[in-house]
BABA-950242 format. One record per residue (C-alpha): residue in one letter; x, y, z. Coordinates in steps of 0.2 Angstrom, whole numbers, plus 5000, padded with zeros to 4 digits. Example, Ala and Ser with C-alpha at 12.3 -4.5 7.8 and 13.67 -1.06 7.14 Angstrom:
A506249785039 S506849955036 
# end
This chain:
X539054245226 X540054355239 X541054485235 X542554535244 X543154675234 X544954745241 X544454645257 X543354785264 X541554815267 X541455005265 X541455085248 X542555215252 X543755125262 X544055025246 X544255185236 X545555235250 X546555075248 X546255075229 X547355235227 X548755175236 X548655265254 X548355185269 X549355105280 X549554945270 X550955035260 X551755115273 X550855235278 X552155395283 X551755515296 X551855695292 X552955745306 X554255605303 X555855675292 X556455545282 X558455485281 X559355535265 X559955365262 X558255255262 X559355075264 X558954945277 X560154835281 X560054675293 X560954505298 X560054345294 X560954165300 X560954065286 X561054085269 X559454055263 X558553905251 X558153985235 X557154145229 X556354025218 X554354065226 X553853865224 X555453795229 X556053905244 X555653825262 X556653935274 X556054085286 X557554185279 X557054145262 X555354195263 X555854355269 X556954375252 X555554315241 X553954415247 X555154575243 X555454505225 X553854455221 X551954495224 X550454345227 X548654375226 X548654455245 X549854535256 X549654565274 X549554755283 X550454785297 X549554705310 X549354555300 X547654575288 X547554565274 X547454675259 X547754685241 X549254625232 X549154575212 X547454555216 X546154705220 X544854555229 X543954435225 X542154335225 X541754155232 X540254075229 X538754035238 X539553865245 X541453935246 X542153815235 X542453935222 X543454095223 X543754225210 X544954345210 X545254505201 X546754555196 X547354725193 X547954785176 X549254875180 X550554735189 X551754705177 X553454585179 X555454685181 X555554655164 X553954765156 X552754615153 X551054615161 X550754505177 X549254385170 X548254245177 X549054135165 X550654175178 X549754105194 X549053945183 X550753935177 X551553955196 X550153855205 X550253705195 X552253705193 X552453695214 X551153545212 X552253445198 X553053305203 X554353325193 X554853505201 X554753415219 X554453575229 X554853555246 X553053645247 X552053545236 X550853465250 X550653665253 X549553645237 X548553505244 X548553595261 X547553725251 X546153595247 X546453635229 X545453515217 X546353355210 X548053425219 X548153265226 X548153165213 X549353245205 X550553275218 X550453095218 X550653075200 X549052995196 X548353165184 X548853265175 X549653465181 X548353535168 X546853455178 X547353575194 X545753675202 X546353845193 X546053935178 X546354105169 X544554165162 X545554295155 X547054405158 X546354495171 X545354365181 X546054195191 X544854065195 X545153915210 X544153785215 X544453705229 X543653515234 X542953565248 X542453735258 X544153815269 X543853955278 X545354015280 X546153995260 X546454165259 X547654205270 X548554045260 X548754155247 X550054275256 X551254115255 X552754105243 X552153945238 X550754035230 X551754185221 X551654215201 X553154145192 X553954215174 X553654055162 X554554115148 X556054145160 X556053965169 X555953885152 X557554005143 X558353965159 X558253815167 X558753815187 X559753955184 X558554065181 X558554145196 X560254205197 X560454415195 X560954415178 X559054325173 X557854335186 X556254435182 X555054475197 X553454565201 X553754625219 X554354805222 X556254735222 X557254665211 X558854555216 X560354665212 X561754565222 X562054405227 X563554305236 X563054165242 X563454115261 X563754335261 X562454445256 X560954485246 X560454655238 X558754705231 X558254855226 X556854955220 X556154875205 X555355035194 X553954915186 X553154875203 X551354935201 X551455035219 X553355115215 X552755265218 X551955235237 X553855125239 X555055215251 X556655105254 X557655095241 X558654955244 X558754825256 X560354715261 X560454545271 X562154495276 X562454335283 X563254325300 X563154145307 X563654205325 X562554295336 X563854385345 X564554445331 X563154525324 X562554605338 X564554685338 X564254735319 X562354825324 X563154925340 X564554975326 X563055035317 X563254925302 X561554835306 X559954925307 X559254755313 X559854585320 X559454455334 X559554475352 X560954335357 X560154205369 X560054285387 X560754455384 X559054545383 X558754595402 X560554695398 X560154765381 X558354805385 X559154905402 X560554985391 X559455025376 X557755035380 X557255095362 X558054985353 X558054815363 X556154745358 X555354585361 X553454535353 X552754365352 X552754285336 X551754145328 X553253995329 X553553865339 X555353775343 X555353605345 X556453425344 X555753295335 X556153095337 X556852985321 X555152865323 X555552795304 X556352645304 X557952725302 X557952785320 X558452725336 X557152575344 X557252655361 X556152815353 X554952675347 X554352655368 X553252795372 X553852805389 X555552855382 X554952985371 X553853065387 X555253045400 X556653165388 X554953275387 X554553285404 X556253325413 X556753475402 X556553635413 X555753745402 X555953895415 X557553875416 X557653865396 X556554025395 X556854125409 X558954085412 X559554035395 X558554115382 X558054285393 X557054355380 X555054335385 X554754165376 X553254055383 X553853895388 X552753765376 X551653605383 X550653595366 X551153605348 X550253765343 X550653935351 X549354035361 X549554185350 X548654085335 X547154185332 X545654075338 X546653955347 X546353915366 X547853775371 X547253625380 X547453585399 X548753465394 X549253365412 X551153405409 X550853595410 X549953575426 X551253485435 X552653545447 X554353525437 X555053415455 X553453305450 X553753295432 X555653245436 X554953085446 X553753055434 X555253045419 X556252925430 X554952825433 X554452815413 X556152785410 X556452655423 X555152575415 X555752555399 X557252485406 X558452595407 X559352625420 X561152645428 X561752495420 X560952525405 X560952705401 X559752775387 X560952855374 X560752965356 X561453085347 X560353275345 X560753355331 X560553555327 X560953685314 X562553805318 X562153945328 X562654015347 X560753995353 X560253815346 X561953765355 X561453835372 X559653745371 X560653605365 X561853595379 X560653635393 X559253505388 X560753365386 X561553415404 X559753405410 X559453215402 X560953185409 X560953235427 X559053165431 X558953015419 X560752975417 X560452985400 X562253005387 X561853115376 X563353155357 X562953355352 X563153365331 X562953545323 X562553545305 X562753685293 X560953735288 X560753655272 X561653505275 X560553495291 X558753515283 X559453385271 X560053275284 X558453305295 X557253265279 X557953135274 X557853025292 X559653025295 X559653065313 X559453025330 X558353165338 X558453345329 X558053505332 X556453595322 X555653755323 X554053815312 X553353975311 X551453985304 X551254025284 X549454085288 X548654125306 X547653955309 X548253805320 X548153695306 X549653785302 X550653685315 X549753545317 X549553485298 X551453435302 X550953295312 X549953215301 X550953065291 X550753125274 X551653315277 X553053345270 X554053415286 X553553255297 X555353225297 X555053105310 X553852995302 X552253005314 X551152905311 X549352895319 X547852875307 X546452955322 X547453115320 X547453115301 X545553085302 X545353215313 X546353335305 X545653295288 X543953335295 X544453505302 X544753565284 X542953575281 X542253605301 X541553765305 X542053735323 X543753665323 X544153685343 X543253505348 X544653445333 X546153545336 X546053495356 X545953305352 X547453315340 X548153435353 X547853305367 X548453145355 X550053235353 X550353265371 X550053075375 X551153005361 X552453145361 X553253115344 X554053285347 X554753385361 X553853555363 X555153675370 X554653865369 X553553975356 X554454125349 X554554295353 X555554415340 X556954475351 X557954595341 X559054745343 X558054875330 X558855035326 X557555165330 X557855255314 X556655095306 X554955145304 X553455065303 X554054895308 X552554745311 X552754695328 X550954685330 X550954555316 X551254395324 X551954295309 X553254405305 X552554425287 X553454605284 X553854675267 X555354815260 X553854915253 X552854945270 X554655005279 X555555185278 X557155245287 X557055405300 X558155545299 X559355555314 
# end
């Protein structure tokens, strides 16, 4: 049996993070003089999901919900992880068992103590078939026994791989050995939820005037396509370690006019609007920042039977991939320091080296020839032009990509492409439920693996939208859940992708935001942009 108690080795860097201290918490600096008013206020797009923790499946979202409740782990600043309800935990000797202990002082807004039962309770609620979480193959994804079956409907919720052995101690086991289930367990998906609350109060149990939480906010305000508020919640087991007191999103759905709003000073954070950074980063060299990020951006073809037959012919499909100039994209449009993408999975996964994939390697004249030529092919042509619609959510940036990819199609294959924007909700819904042409996706890892990203190829994810099907790649993928070298693996499905092209890869992210400088203690060395209310303070001016 290993222990991994508060994830450290040495005793006294364990006592150190057991009193609430380091860095994980927000570690101040004794020469900084904090602000008076301790609010952080930023823009986000869209208005977000849910705050339900097993039904939310937006960036946004997530962002809301790791403020307003607390899993078994968090992640530090740069990304590691420490303790969150849970002080550690043990794995046994074939690391199919994990035990974790949870401390006794967590306790829910509403007084009540934060138990085991609440994970159980939580855990096998996003596997129910009859909640449908947009997560639940999250549950499987985590190699949890029997999740499978259920998610299926074939057992019962109760047979789930977790169990309480008391109030204080949370057993999972897993049906088969994954090295990285740990970091899993920083996921919403993941997060305790209040039984007694869900079952007084149905869906609505996350409105203001009912939802109990165990993060170190509670949700205070909220109008919906306007602004969110949370706030310290006083029962939060670290409070006294908490230095914002409140945090506000707003939602602003144009980029331009957010970026007016944060000059005006109404914004301590918001995103850079495509191609302005060279300007911003010259005019305010302190504020204008720009870090990679673990997300990829991509468009992904309708291959269900719903979609177009031309995007059935492989040629087609690597044609649209090829003649996209991704410099152009990057460098001209975008301006922000994103990597142009030629595999699924970013470079700035931990342990992941990208294959030499042959697109990456050519000229873009070359690859401009080579598209024509596949299209030709295919039989299209002057005569017969090659013709869809691409679909994106609203927002300034995903139109310029939008724009610039179409008038690339269209100048070098003669391609006619119809542009439709969707308002976020009506567009995941759209895009989930095959009703498109070619759309627009973008995912940004839950944990730090590759799997991360390339579990969404396989046909049984839930975020295939496009219905891919190969069975070598699930095979393969299947058997990296249990591979102690994955990189023979991960290159294969990495090299299947790039010669069936089910998706267009168009850049990996960087976070390009203007940041007031009075934030402290923002995560820009944590590449999945996993930050949290609690770990931030504001600077006195």
């Amino acid at each position: 049996m290993k222990s991994f108690r508060l994830l450290c080795l040495l005793a006294v860097v364990c006592n150190f993070l057991n009193f609430g201290v380091a860095a994980a918490n927000g570690h101040i600096p004794a020469d900084v003089k904090l602000a008076d008013d301790q609010t952080f206020t930023y823009r986000m797009l869209d208005e977000f999901t849910s705050v339900d923790p097993q039904i939310v499946e937006d960036v946004s979202g997530s962002e809301v919900v790791r403020d307003l409740f607390e899993g078994l782990m968090n992640q530090a600043a740069d990304g590691q992880l420490v303790p969150g309800v849970a002080t550690g935990y043990e794995v046994n000797d074939d690391n199919t068992v994990y035990t974790f202990m949870l401390r006794d002082n967590a306790k829910w807004s509403n007084g009540d103590q934060v138990t085991a039962h609440d994970f159980v309770f939580a855990w096998q609620r996003a596997a129910d078939p009859e909640l449908a979480s947009p997560y639940q193959w999250f549950v499987e994804l985590m190699s949890i026994e029997n999740a499978a079956a259920i998610i299926k409907g074939e057992q019962p919720v109760d047979t789930l791989g977790v169990k309480a052995l008391d109030d204080q101690t949370f057993e999972v086991t897993l049906s088969a050995p994954l090295p990285y289930f740990p970091q899993m367990t920083t996921h919403s998906t993941t997060f305790p939820a209040p039984q007694k609350v869900i079952e007084q109060h149905g869906d609505e149990w996350t409105k203001t005037e009912n939802i109990v939480s165990n993060g170190a906010y509670v949700l205070t305000e909220h109008l919906p396509n306007e602004r969110s508020v949370r706030e310290r919640n006083p029962m939060y087991w670290d409070n006294a370690n908490t230095t914002l007191d409140k945090t506000v999103a707003l939602v602003i759905n144009d980029e331009n006019v957010a970026l007016t709003r944060y000059l005006a000073g109404e914004l301590d954070r918001t995103e850079v609007p495509a191609g302005q950074f060279p300007r911003l980063k010259k005019e305010y060299p302190q504020e204008a920042i720009s870090f990679p990020r673990l997300c990829n951006y991509y468009y992904t073809f309708n291959l269900s039977d719903s979609g177009p037959a031309a995007f059935k012919d492989v040629r087609v499909r690597k044609a649209l991939a090829l003649s996209i100039d991704r410099k152009i994209l990057t460098e001209k449009v975008l301006a922000g320091g994103q990597p142009e993408a030629y595999t699924f999975t970013p470079a700035a996964v931990a342990g992941f080296a990208p294959p030499a994939v042959e697109m990456a390697g050519m000229s873009q004249a070359d690859r401009d020839a080579k598209a024509k030529q596949l299209l030709e092919e295919a039989g299209f042509g002057p005569d017969k032009p090659l013709s869809f619609e691409m679909m994106y959510n609203t927002s300034e940036a995903h139109k310029k990509i939008a724009v610039a990819m179409s008038q690339m199609w269209k100048q070098k294959l003669g391609a006619e492409i119809t542009l439709a924007n969707m308002e976020w909700k009506v567009f995941l819904e759209t895009r989930g439920s095959q009703g498109f042409e070619l759309a627009r996706g973008a995912w940004c890892g839950d944990y730090n693996e590759a799997s991360t990203f390339l579990d969404l190829l396989d046909s049984e994810s839930g975020y295939n939208d496009g219905k891919y099907n190969n069975a070598e790649l699930d095979a393969l993928l299947d058997e990296a859940k249990s591979s102690s070298d994955t990189s023979v693996l991960y290159t294969k499905v990495e090299e299947i992708f790039a010669d069936e092209m089910p998706m267009i890869p168009v850049y990996h992210y960087a976070g390009v935001y203007m940041m007031d400088s009075d934030v402290g203690n923002w995560p820009v060395d944590n590449v999945q942009q996993n930050w949290y209310s609690k770990d931030l303070y504001k600077i006195a001016e």
